[in-house]
PDB file of N, H, CA, C and O in Angstrom:
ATOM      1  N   UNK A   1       6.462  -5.229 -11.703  1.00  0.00           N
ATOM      2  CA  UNK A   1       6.519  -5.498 -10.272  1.00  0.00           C
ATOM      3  C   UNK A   1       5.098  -5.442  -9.714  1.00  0.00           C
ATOM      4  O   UNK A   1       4.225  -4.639 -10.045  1.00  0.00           O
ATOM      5  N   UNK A   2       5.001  -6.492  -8.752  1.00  0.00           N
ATOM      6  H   UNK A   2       5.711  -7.144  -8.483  1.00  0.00           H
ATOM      7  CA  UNK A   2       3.112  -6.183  -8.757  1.00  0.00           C
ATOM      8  C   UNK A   2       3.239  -5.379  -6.943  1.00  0.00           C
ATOM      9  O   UNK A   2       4.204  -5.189  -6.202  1.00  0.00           O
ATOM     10  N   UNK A   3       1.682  -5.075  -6.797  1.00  0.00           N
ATOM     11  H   UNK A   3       0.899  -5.229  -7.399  1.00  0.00           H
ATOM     12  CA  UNK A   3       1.946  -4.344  -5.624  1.00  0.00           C
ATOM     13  C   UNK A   3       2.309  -4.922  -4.221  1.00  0.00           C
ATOM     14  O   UNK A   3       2.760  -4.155  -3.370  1.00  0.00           O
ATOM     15  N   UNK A   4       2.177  -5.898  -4.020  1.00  0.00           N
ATOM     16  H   UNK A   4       1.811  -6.521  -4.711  1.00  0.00           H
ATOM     17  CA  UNK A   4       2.747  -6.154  -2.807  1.00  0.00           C
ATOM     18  C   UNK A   4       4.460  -6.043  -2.609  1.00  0.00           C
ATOM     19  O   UNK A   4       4.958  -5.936  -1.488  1.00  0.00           O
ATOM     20  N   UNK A   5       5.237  -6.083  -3.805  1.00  0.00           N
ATOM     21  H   UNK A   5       4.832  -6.170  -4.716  1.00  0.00           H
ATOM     22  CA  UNK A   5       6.628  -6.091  -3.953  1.00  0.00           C
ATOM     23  C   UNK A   5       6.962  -4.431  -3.747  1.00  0.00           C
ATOM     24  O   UNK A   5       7.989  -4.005  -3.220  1.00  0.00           O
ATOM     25  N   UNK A   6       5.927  -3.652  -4.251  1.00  0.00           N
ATOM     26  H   UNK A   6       5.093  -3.999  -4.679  1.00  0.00           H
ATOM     27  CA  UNK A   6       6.104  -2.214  -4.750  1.00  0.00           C
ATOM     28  C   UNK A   6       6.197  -1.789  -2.843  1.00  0.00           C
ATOM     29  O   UNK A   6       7.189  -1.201  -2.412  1.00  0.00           O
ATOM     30  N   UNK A   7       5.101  -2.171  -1.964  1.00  0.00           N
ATOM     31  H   UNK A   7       4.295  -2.649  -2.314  1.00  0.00           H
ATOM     32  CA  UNK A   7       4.844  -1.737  -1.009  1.00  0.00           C
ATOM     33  C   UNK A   7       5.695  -2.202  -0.078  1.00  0.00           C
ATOM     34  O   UNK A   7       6.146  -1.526   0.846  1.00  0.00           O
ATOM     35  N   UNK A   8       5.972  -3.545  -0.328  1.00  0.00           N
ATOM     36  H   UNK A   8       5.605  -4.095  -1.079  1.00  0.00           H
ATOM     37  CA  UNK A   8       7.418  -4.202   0.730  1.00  0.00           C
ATOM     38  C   UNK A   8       8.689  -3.253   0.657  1.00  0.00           C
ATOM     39  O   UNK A   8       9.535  -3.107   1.539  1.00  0.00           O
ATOM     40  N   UNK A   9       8.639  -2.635  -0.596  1.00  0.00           N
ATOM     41  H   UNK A   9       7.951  -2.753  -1.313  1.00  0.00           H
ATOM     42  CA  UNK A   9       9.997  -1.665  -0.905  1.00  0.00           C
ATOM     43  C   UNK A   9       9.601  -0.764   0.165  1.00  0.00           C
ATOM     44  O   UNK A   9      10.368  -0.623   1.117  1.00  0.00           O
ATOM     45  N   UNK A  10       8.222   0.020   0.114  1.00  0.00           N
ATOM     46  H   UNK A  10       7.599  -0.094  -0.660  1.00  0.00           H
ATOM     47  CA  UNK A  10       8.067   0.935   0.415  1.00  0.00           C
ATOM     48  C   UNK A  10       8.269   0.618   2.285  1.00  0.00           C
ATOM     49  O   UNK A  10       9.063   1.207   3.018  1.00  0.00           O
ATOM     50  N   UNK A  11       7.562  -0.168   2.577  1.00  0.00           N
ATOM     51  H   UNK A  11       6.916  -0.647   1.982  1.00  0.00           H
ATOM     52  CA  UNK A  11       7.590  -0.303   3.985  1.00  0.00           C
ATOM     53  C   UNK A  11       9.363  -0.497   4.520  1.00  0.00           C
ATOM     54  O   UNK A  11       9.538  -0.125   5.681  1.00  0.00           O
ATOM     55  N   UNK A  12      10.033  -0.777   4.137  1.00  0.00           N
ATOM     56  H   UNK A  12       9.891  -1.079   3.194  1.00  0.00           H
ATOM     57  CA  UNK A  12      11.644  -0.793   3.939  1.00  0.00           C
ATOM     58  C   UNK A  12      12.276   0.466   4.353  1.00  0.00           C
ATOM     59  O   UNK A  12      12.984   0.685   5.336  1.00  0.00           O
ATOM     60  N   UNK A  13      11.854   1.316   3.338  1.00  0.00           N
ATOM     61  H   UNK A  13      11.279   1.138   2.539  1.00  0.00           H
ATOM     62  CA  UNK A  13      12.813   2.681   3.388  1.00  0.00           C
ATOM     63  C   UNK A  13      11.786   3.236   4.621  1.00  0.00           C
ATOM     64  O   UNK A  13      12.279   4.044   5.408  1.00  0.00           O
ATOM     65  N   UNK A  14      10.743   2.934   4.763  1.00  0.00           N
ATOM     66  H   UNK A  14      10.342   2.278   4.124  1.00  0.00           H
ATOM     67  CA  UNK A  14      10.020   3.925   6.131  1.00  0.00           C
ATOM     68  C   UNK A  14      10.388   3.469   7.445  1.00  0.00           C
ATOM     69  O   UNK A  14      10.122   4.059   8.492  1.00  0.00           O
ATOM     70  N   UNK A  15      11.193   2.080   7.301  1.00  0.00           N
ATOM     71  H   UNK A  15      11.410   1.601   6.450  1.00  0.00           H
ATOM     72  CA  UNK A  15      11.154   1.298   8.376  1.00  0.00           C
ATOM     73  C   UNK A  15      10.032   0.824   9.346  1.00  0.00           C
ATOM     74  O   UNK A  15      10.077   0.849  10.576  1.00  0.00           O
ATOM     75  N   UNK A  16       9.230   0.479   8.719  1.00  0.00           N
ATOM     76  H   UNK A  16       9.194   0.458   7.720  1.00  0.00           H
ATOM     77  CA  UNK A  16       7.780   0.169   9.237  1.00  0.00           C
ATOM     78  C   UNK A  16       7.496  -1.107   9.163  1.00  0.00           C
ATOM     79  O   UNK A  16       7.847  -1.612   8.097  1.00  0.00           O
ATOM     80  N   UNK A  17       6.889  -1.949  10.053  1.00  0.00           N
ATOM     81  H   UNK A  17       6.603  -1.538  10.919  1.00  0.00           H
ATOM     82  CA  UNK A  17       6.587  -3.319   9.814  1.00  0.00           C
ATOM     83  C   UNK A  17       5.167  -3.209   8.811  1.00  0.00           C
ATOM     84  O   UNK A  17       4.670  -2.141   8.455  1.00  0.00           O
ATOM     85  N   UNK A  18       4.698  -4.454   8.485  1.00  0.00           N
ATOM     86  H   UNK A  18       5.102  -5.322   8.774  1.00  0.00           H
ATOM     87  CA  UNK A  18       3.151  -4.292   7.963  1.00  0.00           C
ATOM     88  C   UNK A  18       2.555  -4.438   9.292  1.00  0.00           C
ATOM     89  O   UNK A  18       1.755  -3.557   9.608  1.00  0.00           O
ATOM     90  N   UNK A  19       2.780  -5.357  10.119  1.00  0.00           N
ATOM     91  H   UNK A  19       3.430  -6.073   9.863  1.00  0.00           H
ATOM     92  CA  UNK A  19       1.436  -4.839  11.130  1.00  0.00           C
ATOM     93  C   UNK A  19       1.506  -3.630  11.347  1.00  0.00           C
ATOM     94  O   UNK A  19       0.348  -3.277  11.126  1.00  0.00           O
ATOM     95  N   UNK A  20       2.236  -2.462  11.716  1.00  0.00           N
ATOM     96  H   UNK A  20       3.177  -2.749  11.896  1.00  0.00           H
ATOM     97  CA  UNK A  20       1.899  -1.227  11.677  1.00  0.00           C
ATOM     98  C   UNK A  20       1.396  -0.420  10.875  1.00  0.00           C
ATOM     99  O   UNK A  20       0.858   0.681  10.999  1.00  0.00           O
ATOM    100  N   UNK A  21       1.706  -1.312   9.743  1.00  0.00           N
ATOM    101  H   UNK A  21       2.143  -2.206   9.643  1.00  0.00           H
ATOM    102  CA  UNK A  21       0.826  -0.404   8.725  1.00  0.00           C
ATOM    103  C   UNK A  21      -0.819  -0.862   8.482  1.00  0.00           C
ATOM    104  O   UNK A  21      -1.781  -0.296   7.962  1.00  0.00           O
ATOM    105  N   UNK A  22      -0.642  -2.009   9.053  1.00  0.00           N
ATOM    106  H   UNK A  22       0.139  -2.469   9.475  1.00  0.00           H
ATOM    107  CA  UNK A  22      -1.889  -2.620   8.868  1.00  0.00           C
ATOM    108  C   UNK A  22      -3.068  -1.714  10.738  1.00  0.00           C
ATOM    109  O   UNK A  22      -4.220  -1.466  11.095  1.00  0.00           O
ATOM    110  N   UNK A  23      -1.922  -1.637  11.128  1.00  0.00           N
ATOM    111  H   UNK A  23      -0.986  -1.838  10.839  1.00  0.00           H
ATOM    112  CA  UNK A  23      -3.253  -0.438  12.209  1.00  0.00           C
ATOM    113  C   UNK A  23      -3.057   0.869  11.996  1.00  0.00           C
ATOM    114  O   UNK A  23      -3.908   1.678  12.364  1.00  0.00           O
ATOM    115  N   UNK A  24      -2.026   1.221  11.435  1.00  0.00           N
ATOM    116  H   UNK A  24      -1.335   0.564  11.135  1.00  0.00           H
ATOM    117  CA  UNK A  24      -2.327   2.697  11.019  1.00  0.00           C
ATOM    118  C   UNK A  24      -3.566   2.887   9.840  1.00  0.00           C
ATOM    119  O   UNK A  24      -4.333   3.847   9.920  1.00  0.00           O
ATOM    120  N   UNK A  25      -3.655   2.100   8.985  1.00  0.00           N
ATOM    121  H   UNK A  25      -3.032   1.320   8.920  1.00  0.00           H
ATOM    122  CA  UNK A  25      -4.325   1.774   8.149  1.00  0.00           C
ATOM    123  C   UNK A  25      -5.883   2.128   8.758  1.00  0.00           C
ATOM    124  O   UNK A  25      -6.728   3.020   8.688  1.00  0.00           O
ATOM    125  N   UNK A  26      -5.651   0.710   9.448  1.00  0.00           N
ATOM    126  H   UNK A  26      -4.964  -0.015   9.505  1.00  0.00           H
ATOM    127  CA  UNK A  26      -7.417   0.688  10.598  1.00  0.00           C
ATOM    128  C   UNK A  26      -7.773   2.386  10.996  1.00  0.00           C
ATOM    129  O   UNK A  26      -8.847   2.962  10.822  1.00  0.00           O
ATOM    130  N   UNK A  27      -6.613   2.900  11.525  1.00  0.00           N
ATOM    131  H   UNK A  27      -5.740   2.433  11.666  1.00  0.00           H
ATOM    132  CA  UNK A  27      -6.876   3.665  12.230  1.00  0.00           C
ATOM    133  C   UNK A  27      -7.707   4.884  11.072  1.00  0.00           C
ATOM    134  O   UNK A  27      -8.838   5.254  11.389  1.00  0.00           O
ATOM    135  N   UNK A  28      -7.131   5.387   9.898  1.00  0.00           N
ATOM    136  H   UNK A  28      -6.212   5.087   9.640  1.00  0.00           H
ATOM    137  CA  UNK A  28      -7.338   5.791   9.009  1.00  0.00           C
ATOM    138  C   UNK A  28      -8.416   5.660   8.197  1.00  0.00           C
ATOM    139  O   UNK A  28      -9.000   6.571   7.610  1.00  0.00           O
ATOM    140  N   UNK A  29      -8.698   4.350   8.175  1.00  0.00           N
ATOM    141  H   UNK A  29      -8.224   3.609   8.652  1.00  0.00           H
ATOM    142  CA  UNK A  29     -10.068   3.592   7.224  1.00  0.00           C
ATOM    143  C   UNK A  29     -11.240   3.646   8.471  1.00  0.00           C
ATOM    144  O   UNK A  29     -12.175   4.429   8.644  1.00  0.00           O
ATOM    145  N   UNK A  30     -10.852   2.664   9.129  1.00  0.00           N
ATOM    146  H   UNK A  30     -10.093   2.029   8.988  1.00  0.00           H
ATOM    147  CA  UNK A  30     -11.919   2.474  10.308  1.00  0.00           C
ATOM    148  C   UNK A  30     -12.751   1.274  10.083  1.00  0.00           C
ATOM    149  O   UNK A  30     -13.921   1.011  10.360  1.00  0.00           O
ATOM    150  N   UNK A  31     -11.424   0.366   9.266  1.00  0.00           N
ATOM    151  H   UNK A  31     -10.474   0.579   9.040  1.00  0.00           H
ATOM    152  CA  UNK A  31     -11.850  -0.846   8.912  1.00  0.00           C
ATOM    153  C   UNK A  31     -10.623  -1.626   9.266  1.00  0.00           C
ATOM    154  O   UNK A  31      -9.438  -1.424   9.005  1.00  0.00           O
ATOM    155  N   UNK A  32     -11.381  -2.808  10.097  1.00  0.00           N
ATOM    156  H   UNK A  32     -12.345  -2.973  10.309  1.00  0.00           H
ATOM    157  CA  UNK A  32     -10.621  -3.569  10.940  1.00  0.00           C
ATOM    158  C   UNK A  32      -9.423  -4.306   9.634  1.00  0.00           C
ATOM    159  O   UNK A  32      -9.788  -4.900   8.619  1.00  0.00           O
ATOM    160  N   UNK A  33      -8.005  -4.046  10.044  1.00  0.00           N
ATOM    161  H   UNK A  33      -7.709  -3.563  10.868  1.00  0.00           H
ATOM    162  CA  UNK A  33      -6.470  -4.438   9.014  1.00  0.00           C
ATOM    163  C   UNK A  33      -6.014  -5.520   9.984  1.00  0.00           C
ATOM    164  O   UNK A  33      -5.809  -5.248  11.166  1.00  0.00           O
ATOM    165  N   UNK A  34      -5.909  -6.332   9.656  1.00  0.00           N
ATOM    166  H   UNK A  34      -6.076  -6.553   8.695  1.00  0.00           H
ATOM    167  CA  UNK A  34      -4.371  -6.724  10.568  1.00  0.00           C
ATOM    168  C   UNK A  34      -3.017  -7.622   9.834  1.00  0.00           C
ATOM    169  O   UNK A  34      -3.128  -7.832   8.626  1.00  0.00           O
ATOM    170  N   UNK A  35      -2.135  -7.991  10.329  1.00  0.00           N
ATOM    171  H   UNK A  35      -2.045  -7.821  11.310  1.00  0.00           H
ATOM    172  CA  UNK A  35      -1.117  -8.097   9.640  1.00  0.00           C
ATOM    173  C   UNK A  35      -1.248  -9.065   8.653  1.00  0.00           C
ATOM    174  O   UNK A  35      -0.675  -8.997   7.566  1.00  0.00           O
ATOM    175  N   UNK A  36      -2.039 -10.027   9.023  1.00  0.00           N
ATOM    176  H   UNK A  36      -2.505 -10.082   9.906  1.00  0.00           H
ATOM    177  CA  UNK A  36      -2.201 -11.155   8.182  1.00  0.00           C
ATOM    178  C   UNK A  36      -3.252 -11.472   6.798  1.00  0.00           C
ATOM    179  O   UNK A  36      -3.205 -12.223   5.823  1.00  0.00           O
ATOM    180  N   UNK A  37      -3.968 -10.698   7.200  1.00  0.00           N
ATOM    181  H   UNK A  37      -4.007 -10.088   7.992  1.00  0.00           H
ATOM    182  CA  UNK A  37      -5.105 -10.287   6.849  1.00  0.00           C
ATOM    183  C   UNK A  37      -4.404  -9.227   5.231  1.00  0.00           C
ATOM    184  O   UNK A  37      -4.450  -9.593   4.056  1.00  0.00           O
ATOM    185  N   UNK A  38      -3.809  -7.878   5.801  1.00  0.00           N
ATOM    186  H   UNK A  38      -3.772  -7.581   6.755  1.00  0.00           H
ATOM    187  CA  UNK A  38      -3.290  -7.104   4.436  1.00  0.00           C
ATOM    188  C   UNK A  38      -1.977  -8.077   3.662  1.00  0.00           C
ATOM    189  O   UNK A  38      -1.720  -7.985   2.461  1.00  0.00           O
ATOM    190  N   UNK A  39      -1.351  -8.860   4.480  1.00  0.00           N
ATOM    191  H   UNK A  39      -1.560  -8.935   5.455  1.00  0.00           H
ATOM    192  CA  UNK A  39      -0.526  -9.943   3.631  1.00  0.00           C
ATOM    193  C   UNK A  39      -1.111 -10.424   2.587  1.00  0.00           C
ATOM    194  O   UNK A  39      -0.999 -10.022   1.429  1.00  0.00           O
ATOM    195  N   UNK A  40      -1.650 -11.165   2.926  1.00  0.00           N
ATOM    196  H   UNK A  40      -1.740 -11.492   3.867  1.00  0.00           H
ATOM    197  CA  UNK A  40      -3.172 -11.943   1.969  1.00  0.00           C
ATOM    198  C   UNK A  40      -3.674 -11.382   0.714  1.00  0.00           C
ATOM    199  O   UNK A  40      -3.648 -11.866  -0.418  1.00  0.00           O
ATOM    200  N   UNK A  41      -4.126 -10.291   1.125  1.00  0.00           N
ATOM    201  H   UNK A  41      -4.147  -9.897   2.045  1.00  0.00           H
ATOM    202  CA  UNK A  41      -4.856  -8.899   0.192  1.00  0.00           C
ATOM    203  C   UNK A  41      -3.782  -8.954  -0.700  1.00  0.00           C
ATOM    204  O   UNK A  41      -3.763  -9.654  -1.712  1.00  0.00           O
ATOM    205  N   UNK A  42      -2.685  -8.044  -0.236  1.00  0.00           N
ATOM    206  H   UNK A  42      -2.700  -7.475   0.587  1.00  0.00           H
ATOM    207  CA  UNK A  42      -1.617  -8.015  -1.093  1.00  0.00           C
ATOM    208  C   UNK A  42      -0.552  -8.978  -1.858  1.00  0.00           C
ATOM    209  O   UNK A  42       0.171  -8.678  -2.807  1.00  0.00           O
ATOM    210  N   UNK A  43      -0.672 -10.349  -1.106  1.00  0.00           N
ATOM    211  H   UNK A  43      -1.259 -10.593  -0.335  1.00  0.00           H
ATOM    212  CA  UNK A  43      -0.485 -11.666  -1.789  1.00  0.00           C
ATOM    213  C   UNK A  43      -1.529 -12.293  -2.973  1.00  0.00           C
ATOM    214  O   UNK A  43      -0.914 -12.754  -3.934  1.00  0.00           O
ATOM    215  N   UNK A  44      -2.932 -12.380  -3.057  1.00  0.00           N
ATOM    216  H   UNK A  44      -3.431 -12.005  -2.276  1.00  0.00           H
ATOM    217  CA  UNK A  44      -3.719 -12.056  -3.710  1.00  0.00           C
ATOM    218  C   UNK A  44      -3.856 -11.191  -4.780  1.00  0.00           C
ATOM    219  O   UNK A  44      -4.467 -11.291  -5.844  1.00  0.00           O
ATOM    220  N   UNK A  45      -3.097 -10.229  -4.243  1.00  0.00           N
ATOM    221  H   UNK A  45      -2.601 -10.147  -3.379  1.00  0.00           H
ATOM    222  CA  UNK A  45      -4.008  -8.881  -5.217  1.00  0.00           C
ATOM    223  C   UNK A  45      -5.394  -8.042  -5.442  1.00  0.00           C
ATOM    224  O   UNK A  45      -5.777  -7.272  -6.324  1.00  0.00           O
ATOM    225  N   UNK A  46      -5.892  -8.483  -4.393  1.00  0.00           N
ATOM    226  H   UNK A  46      -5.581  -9.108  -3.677  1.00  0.00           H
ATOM    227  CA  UNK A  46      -6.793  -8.166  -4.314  1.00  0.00           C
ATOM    228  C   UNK A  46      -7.090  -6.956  -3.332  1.00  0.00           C
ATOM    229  O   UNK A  46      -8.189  -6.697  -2.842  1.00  0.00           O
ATOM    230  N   UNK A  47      -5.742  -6.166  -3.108  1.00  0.00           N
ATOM    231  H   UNK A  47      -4.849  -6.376  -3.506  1.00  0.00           H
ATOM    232  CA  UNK A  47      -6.001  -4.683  -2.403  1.00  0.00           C
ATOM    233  C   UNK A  47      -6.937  -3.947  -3.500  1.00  0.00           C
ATOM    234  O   UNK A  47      -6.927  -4.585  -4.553  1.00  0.00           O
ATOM    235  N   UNK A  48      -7.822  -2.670  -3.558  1.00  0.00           N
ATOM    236  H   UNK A  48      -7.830  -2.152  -2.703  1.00  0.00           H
ATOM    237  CA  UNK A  48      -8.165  -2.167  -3.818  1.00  0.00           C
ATOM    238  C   UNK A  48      -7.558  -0.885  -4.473  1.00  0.00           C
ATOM    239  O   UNK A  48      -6.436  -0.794  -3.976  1.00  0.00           O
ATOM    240  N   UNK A  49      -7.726   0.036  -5.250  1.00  0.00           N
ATOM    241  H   UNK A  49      -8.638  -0.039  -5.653  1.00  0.00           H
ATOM    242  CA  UNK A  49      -7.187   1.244  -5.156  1.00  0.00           C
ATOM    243  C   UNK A  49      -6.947   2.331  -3.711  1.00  0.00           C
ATOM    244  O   UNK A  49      -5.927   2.721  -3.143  1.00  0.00           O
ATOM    245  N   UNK A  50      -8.598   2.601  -3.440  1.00  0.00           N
ATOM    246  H   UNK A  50      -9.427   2.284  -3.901  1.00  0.00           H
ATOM    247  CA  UNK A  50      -8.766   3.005  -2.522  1.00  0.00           C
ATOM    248  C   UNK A  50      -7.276   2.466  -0.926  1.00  0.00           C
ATOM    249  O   UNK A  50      -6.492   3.243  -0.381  1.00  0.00           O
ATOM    250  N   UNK A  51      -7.389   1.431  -0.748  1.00  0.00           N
ATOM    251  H   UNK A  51      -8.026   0.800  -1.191  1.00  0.00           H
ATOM    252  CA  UNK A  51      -6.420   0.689   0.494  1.00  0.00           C
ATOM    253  C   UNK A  51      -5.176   1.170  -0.262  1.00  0.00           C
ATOM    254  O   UNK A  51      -4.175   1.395   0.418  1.00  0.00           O
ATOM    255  N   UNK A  52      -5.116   1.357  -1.602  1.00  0.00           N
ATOM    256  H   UNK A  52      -5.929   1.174  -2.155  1.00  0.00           H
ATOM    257  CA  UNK A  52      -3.481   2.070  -2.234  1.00  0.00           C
ATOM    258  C   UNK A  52      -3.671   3.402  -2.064  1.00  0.00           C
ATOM    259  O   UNK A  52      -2.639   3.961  -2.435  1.00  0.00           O
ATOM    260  N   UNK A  53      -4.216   3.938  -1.809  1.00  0.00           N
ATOM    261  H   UNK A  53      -5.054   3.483  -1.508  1.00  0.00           H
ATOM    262  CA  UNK A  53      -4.426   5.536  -1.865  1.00  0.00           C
ATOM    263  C   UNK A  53      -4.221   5.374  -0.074  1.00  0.00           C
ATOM    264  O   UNK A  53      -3.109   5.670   0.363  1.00  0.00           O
ATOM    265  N   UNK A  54      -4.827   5.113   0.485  1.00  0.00           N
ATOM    266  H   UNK A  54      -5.731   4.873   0.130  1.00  0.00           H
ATOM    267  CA  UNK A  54      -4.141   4.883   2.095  1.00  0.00           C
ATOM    268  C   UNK A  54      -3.382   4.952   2.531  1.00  0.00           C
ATOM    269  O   UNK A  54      -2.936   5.809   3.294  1.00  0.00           O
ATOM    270  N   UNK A  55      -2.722   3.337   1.870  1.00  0.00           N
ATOM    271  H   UNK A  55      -3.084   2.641   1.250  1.00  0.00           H
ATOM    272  CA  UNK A  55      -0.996   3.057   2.104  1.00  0.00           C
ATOM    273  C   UNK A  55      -0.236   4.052   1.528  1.00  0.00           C
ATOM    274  O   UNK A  55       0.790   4.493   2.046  1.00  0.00           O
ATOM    275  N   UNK A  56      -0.699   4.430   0.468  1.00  0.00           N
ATOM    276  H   UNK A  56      -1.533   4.072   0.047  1.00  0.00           H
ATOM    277  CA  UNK A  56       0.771   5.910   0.066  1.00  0.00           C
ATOM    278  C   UNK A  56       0.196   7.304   0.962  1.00  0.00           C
ATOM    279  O   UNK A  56       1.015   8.102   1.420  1.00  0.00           O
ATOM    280  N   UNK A  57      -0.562   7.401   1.060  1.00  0.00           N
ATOM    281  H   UNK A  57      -1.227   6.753   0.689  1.00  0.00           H
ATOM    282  CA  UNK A  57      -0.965   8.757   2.677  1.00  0.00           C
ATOM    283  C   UNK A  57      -0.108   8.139   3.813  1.00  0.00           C
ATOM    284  O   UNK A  57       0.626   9.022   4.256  1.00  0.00           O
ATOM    285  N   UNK A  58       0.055   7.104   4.372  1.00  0.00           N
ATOM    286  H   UNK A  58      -0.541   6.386   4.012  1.00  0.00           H
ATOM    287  CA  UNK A  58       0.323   6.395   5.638  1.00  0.00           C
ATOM    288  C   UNK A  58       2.063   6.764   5.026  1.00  0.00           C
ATOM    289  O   UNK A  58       2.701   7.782   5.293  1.00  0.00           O
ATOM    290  N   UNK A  59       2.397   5.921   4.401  1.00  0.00           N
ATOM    291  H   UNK A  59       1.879   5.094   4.184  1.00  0.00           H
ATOM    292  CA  UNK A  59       3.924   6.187   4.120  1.00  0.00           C
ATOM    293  C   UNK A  59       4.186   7.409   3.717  1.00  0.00           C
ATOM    294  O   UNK A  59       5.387   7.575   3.508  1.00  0.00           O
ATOM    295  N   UNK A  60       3.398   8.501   3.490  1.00  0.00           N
ATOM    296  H   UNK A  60       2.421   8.366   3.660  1.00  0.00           H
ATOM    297  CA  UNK A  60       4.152   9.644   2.318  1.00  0.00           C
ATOM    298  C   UNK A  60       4.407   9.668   1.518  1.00  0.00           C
ATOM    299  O   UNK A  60       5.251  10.484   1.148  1.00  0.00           O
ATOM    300  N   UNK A  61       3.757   8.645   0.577  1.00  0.00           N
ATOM    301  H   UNK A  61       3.071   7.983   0.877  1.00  0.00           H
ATOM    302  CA  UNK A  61       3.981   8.895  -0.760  1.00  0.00           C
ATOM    303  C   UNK A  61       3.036   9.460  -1.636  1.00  0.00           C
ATOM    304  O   UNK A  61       2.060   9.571  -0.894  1.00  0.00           O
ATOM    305  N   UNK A  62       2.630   9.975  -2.963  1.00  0.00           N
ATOM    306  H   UNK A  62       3.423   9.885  -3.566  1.00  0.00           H
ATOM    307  CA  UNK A  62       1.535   9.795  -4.034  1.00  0.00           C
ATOM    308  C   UNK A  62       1.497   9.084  -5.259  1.00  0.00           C
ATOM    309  O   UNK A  62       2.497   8.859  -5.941  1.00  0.00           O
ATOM    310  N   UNK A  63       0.569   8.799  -5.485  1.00  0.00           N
ATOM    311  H   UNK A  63      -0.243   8.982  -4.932  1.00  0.00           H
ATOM    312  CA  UNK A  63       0.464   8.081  -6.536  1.00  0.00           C
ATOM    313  C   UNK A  63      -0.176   8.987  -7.771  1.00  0.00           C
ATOM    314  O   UNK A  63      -1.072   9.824  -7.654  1.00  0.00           O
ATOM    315  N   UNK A  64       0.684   8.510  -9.278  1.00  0.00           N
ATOM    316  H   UNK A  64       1.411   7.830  -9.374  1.00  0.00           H
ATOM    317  CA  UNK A  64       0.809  10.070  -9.911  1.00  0.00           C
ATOM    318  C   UNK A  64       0.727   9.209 -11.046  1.00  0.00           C
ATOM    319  O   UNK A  64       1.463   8.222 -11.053  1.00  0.00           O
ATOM    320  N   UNK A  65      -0.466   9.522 -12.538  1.00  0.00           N
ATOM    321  H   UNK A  65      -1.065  10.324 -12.532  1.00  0.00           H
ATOM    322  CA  UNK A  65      -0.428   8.875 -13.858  1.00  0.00           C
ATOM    323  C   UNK A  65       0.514   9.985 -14.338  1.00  0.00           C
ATOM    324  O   UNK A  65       0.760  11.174 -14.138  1.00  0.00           O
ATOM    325  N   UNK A  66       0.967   8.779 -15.197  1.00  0.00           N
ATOM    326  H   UNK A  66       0.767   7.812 -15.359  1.00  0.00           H
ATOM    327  CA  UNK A  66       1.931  10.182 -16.048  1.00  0.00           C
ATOM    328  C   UNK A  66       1.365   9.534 -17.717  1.00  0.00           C
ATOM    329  O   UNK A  66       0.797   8.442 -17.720  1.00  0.00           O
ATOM    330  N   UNK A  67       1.481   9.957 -18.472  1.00  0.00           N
ATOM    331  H   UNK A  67       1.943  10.844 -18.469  1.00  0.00           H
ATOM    332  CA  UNK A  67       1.359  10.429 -19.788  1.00  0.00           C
ATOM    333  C   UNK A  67       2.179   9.880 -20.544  1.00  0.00           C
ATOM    334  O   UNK A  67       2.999  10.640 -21.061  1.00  0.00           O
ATOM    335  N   UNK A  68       2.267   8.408 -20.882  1.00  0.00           N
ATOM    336  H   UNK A  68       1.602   7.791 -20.462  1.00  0.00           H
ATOM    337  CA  UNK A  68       3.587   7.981 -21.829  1.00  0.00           C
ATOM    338  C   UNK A  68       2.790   7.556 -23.214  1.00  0.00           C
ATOM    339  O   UNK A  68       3.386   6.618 -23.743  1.00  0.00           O
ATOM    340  N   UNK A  69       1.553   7.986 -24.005  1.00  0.00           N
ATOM    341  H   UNK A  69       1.068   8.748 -23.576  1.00  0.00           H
ATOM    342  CA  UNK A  69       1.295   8.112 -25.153  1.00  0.00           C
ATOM    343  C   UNK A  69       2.294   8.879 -26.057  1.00  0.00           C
ATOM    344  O   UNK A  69       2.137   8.576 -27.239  1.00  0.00           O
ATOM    345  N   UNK A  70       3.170   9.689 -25.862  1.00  0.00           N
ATOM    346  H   UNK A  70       3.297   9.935 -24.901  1.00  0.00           H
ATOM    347  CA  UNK A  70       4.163  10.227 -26.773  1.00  0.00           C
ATOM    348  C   UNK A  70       5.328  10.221 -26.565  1.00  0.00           C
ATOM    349  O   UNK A  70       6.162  10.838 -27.227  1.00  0.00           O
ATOM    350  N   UNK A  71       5.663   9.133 -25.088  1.00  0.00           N
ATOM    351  H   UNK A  71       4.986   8.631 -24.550  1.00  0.00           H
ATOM    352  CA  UNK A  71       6.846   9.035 -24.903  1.00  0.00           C
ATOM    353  C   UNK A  71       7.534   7.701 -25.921  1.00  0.00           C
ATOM    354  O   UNK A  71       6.708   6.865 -26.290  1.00  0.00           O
ATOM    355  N   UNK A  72       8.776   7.528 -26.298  1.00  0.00           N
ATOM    356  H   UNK A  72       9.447   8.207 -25.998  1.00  0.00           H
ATOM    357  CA  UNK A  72       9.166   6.215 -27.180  1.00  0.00           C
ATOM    358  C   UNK A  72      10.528   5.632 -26.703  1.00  0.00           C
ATOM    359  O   UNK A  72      10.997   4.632 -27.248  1.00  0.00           O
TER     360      UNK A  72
END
């Protein structure tokens, strides 16, 4: 699933539009978001880690490696 699908889920269960997330975002970064603009990014792929580390602070989520070298 790539991330813009991952984050559409996410914006779903928070009930949040993306433009809101796209100025909560701003508000947070202090870099001008807007709705069309993080569409794009995330249509692209070309969000960053960093703008993913954001968006899961903004929604409440974390983002967590897990260890599947010994899982089978």
């Amino acid at each position: 699933m790539q991330v813009k699908e991952q984050i559409k889920i996410l914006l779903i269960e928070r009930k949040m539009k993306l433009r809101e997330l796209a100025e909560k975002l701003t508000e947070l970064t202090r870099r001008k978001y807007t709705e069309n603009s993080l569409s794009q990014r995330l249509g692209r792929g070309s969000i960053t880690y960093n703008e993913v580390l954001a968006i899961s602070s903004i929604l409440d989520y974390k983002i967590q490696f897990i260890d599947i070298s010994n899982n089978f």
